[in-house]
C-alpha positions in Angstrom: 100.3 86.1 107.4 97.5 86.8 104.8 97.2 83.6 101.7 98.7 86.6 99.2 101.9 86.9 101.4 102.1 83.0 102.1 102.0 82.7 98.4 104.8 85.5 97.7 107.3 83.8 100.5 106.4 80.2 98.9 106.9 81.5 95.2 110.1 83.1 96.1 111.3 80.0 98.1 110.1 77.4 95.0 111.7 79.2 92.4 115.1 79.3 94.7 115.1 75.5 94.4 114.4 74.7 90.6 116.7 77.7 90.1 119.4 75.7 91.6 118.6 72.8 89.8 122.3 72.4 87.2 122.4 72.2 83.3 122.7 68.6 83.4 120.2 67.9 86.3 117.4 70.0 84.2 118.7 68.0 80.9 117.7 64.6 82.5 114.9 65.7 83.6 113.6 66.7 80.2 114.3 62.9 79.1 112.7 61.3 82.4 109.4 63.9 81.1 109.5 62.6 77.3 109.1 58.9 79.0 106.2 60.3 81.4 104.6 61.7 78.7 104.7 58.3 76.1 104.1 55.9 79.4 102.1 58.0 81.8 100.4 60.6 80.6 98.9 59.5 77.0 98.2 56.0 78.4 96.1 57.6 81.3 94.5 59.9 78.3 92.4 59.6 74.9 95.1 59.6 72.9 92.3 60.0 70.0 91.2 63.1 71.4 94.4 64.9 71.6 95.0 66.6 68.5 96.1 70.7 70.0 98.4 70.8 72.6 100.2 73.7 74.4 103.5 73.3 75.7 105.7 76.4 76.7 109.5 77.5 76.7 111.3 77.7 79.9 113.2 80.9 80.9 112.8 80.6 85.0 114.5 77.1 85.2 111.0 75.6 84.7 110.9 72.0 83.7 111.5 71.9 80.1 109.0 70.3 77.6 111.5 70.8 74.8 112.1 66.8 74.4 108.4 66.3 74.1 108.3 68.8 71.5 111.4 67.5 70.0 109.6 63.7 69.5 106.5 65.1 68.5 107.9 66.5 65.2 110.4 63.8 64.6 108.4 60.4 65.5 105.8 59.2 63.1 103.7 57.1 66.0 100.7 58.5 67.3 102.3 61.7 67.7 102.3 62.5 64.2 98.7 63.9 64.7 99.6 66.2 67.2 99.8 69.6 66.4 101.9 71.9 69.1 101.0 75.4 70.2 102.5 78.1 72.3 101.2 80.9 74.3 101.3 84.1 73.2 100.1 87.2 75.1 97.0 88.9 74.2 96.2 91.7 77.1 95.8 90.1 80.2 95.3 86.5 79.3 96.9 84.2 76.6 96.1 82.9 72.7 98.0 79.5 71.6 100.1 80.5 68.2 101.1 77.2 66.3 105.0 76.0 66.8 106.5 74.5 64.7 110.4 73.6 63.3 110.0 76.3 60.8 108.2 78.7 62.9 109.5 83.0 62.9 109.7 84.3 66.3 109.0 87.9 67.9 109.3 89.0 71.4 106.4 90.3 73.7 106.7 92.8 76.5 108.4 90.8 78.8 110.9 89.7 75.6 109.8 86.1 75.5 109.7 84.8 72.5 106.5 83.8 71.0 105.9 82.4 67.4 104.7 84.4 64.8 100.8 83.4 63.7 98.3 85.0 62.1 95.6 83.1 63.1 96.4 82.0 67.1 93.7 79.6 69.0 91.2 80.6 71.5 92.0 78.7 75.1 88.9 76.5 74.8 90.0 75.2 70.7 93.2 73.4 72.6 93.1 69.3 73.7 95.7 69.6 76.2 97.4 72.2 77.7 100.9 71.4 79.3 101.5 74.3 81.5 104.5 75.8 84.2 104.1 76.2 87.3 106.3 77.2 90.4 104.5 75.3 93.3 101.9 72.3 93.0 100.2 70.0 95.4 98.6 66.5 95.5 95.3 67.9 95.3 95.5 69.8 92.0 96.4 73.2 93.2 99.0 75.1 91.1 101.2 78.4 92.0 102.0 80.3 89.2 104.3 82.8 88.4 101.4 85.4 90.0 100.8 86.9 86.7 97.6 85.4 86.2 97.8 84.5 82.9 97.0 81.0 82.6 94.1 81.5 85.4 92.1 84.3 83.3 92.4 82.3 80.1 90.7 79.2 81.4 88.9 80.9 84.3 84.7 80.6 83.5 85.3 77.3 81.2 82.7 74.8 81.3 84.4 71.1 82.2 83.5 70.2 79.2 84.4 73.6 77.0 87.8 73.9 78.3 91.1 71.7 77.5 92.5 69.4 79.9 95.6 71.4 81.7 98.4 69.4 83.1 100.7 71.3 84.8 104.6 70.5 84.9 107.2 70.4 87.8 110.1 69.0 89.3 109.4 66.8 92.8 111.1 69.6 94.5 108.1 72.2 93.8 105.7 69.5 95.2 104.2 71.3 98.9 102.0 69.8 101.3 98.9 72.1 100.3 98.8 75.3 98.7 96.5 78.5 99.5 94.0 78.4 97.2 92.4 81.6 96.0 88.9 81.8 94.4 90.7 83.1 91.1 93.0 79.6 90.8 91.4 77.7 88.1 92.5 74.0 89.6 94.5 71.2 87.3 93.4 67.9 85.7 96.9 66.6 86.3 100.5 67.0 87.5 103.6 65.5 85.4 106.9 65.5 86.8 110.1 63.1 85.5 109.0 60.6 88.1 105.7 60.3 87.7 102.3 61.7 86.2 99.1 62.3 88.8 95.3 62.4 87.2 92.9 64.3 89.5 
Protein backbone atom coordinates (compact mmCIF):
# COMPACT_ATOMS: atom_id res chain seq x y z
CA UNK A 1 0.00 0.00 0.00
CA UNK A 2 1.58 3.33 -1.18
CA UNK A 3 2.07 6.32 2.08
CA UNK A 4 -1.00 8.37 0.01
CA UNK A 5 -3.36 5.27 0.48
CA UNK A 6 -2.08 4.45 4.18
CA UNK A 7 -2.86 8.00 4.80
CA UNK A 8 -6.54 7.98 3.12
CA UNK A 9 -7.42 4.43 5.21
CA UNK A 10 -5.91 6.18 8.48
CA UNK A 11 -7.77 9.60 7.93
CA UNK A 12 -11.00 7.80 7.30
CA UNK A 13 -10.44 5.44 10.37
CA UNK A 14 -9.30 8.67 12.80
CA UNK A 15 -12.14 10.74 11.90
CA UNK A 16 -14.61 7.51 12.56
CA UNK A 17 -13.41 7.68 16.26
CA UNK A 18 -13.52 11.58 17.21
CA UNK A 19 -16.76 11.37 15.15
CA UNK A 20 -18.12 9.09 17.74
CA UNK A 21 -16.93 10.99 20.44
CA UNK A 22 -20.83 12.38 22.22
CA UNK A 23 -21.89 16.03 22.93
CA UNK A 24 -20.92 15.75 26.44
CA UNK A 25 -17.71 13.73 25.96
CA UNK A 26 -16.40 16.58 23.32
CA UNK A 27 -17.78 19.29 26.10
CA UNK A 28 -15.39 18.01 28.80
CA UNK A 29 -12.85 17.81 26.75
CA UNK A 30 -12.96 21.52 25.81
CA UNK A 31 -12.64 22.19 29.70
CA UNK A 32 -9.77 19.55 30.30
CA UNK A 33 -8.01 21.83 27.06
CA UNK A 34 -8.69 25.34 28.75
CA UNK A 35 -6.63 23.79 31.89
CA UNK A 36 -3.81 22.37 29.39
CA UNK A 37 -3.58 25.48 27.84
CA UNK A 38 -3.25 27.81 31.42
CA UNK A 39 -1.04 24.79 33.17
CA UNK A 40 0.77 23.21 30.20
CA UNK A 41 1.05 24.84 27.40
CA UNK A 42 1.76 28.69 28.38
CA UNK A 43 3.97 27.49 31.36
CA UNK A 44 6.15 25.43 28.79
CA UNK A 45 6.06 28.79 26.52
CA UNK A 46 7.11 32.66 26.58
CA UNK A 47 4.05 33.76 27.59
CA UNK A 48 5.72 37.41 26.76
CA UNK A 49 6.07 36.49 23.31
CA UNK A 50 2.59 35.33 22.62
CA UNK A 51 0.61 38.20 21.53
CA UNK A 52 -1.29 36.53 17.83
CA UNK A 53 -2.70 33.37 18.14
CA UNK A 54 -4.85 31.21 15.76
CA UNK A 55 -7.35 29.00 16.98
CA UNK A 56 -10.08 27.48 14.63
CA UNK A 57 -13.85 26.36 14.75
CA UNK A 58 -14.64 22.71 14.77
CA UNK A 59 -17.13 21.32 12.22
CA UNK A 60 -15.61 17.47 11.90
CA UNK A 61 -15.87 16.75 15.70
CA UNK A 62 -12.34 18.19 16.08
CA UNK A 63 -11.32 19.08 19.48
CA UNK A 64 -12.90 22.33 20.23
CA UNK A 65 -10.76 25.42 21.31
CA UNK A 66 -13.94 27.35 21.97
CA UNK A 67 -13.24 27.47 25.99
CA UNK A 68 -9.80 28.88 25.27
CA UNK A 69 -11.27 31.43 23.20
CA UNK A 70 -14.04 31.94 25.67
CA UNK A 71 -11.25 32.77 28.72
CA UNK A 72 -9.19 34.73 26.55
CA UNK A 73 -11.87 37.52 26.07
CA UNK A 74 -13.39 37.23 29.45
CA UNK A 75 -10.22 36.90 31.94
CA UNK A 76 -8.07 39.91 32.54
CA UNK A 77 -4.72 37.74 33.55
CA UNK A 78 -2.13 37.44 31.09
CA UNK A 79 -4.55 36.65 28.52
CA UNK A 80 -5.72 40.02 28.17
CA UNK A 81 -2.83 40.68 25.76
CA UNK A 82 -3.76 38.06 23.58
CA UNK A 83 -5.24 38.85 20.46
CA UNK A 84 -7.14 35.70 18.63
CA UNK A 85 -7.23 34.98 14.87
CA UNK A 86 -8.94 32.63 12.58
CA UNK A 87 -8.14 31.15 9.29
CA UNK A 88 -9.64 32.33 6.42
CA UNK A 89 -9.07 30.90 2.87
CA UNK A 90 -7.09 32.79 0.45
CA UNK A 91 -6.49 30.32 -2.83
CA UNK A 92 -4.77 27.41 -1.83
CA UNK A 93 -3.38 28.35 1.54
CA UNK A 94 -4.76 30.38 4.52
CA UNK A 95 -4.63 34.34 6.04
CA UNK A 96 -5.50 34.66 9.93
CA UNK A 97 -8.72 37.36 10.09
CA UNK A 98 -9.01 38.81 13.72
CA UNK A 99 -11.97 37.06 16.05
CA UNK A 100 -13.45 38.57 18.14
CA UNK A 101 -17.04 38.70 20.43
CA UNK A 102 -18.25 41.35 18.05
CA UNK A 103 -16.86 39.92 14.93
CA UNK A 104 -19.42 39.67 11.27
CA UNK A 105 -19.13 36.34 9.69
CA UNK A 106 -19.31 35.13 5.88
CA UNK A 107 -18.96 31.78 4.55
CA UNK A 108 -16.17 30.48 2.18
CA UNK A 109 -16.45 27.78 -0.53
CA UNK A 110 -16.77 25.04 1.63
CA UNK A 111 -19.52 27.34 3.82
CA UNK A 112 -17.27 27.60 6.87
CA UNK A 113 -17.57 30.50 8.48
CA UNK A 114 -14.82 32.84 8.59
CA UNK A 115 -14.78 36.37 10.25
CA UNK A 116 -15.09 39.28 8.32
CA UNK A 117 -11.49 41.53 8.09
CA UNK A 118 -10.26 43.80 6.01
CA UNK A 119 -6.87 43.61 6.91
CA UNK A 120 -6.17 39.56 7.65
CA UNK A 121 -2.37 38.48 8.85
CA UNK A 122 0.17 36.88 6.78
CA UNK A 123 1.07 33.12 8.46
CA UNK A 124 4.51 34.27 9.54
CA UNK A 125 2.85 37.79 11.59
CA UNK A 126 1.10 35.02 14.12
CA UNK A 127 2.88 33.92 17.75
CA UNK A 128 1.09 30.69 18.01
CA UNK A 129 -0.88 28.91 15.86
CA UNK A 130 -3.35 26.25 17.57
CA UNK A 131 -4.24 24.03 14.68
CA UNK A 132 -6.70 20.67 13.89
CA UNK A 133 -5.68 17.81 12.99
CA UNK A 134 -7.09 14.22 12.38
CA UNK A 135 -4.05 11.90 13.27
CA UNK A 136 -0.81 12.93 15.31
CA UNK A 137 2.12 11.07 16.67
CA UNK A 138 4.80 11.41 19.40
CA UNK A 139 7.29 12.60 17.07
CA UNK A 140 5.60 15.72 15.80
CA UNK A 141 3.92 14.43 12.65
CA UNK A 142 0.37 15.64 12.03
CA UNK A 143 -2.47 14.20 9.45
CA UNK A 144 -4.63 16.75 8.22
CA UNK A 145 -7.76 16.84 6.68
CA UNK A 146 -5.58 16.30 3.14
CA UNK A 147 -6.43 19.64 1.95
CA UNK A 148 -3.17 21.03 2.46
CA UNK A 149 -3.95 24.16 3.75
CA UNK A 150 -2.10 24.50 6.83
CA UNK A 151 1.13 22.78 5.17
CA UNK A 152 1.38 25.40 2.12
CA UNK A 153 0.91 28.31 4.49
CA UNK A 154 3.85 27.55 6.79
CA UNK A 155 5.69 25.33 4.26
CA UNK A 156 9.39 27.37 3.32
CA UNK A 157 9.31 29.32 6.85
CA UNK A 158 12.47 29.86 8.37
CA UNK A 159 12.44 28.39 12.30
CA UNK A 160 12.77 31.53 13.26
CA UNK A 161 10.19 33.41 10.65
CA UNK A 162 7.38 31.22 11.19
CA UNK A 163 4.94 30.93 14.39
CA UNK A 164 5.06 28.16 16.75
CA UNK A 165 2.09 25.52 15.56
CA UNK A 166 0.65 23.30 18.19
CA UNK A 167 -1.66 21.04 16.85
CA UNK A 168 -4.78 19.78 18.86
CA UNK A 169 -6.38 16.23 19.40
CA UNK A 170 -8.10 13.87 21.41
CA UNK A 171 -5.79 10.74 22.86
CA UNK A 172 -7.76 8.66 20.49
CA UNK A 173 -6.15 10.30 17.26
CA UNK A 174 -2.67 9.63 18.83
CA UNK A 175 -0.92 6.62 16.26
CA UNK A 176 2.24 4.87 16.66
CA UNK A 177 3.99 6.83 13.66
CA UNK A 178 2.57 8.50 10.76
CA UNK A 179 3.78 8.46 6.93
CA UNK A 180 5.44 11.48 6.53
CA UNK A 181 5.55 13.12 3.21
CA UNK A 182 8.16 15.75 2.13
CA UNK A 183 5.13 18.41 1.85
CA UNK A 184 4.20 17.83 5.86
CA UNK A 185 5.58 20.84 7.56
CA UNK A 186 6.19 19.05 11.22
CA UNK A 187 4.65 20.53 14.70
CA UNK A 188 6.38 22.27 17.71
CA UNK A 189 3.82 20.64 19.91
CA UNK A 190 0.75 18.44 20.48
CA UNK A 191 -2.16 19.51 23.14
CA UNK A 192 -4.76 17.17 24.06
CA UNK A 193 -7.13 17.34 27.39
CA UNK A 194 -4.64 15.17 29.18
CA UNK A 195 -1.66 16.48 28.46
CA UNK A 196 0.55 19.00 26.19
CA UNK A 197 3.89 17.51 24.36
CA UNK A 198 6.86 20.12 23.31
CA UNK A 199 9.06 18.72 20.48
Amino acid sequence: MSSIESRKRLRKELRQKRQALTAIEQENAAIKLLDQWQTGLLAQVNQKQIKKVAIYLTNDGELSPHMIADHVFHNGSVEKEIELFLPILEREALLFARYSKNSQWQKNRYGIKEPIDDSPLEPHELDLVLLPLVGFDEHGGRLGMGGGFYDKSFEHKENQKRPLLVGLAHECQKVEMLPIESWDVPLDGIMTPERVIVF
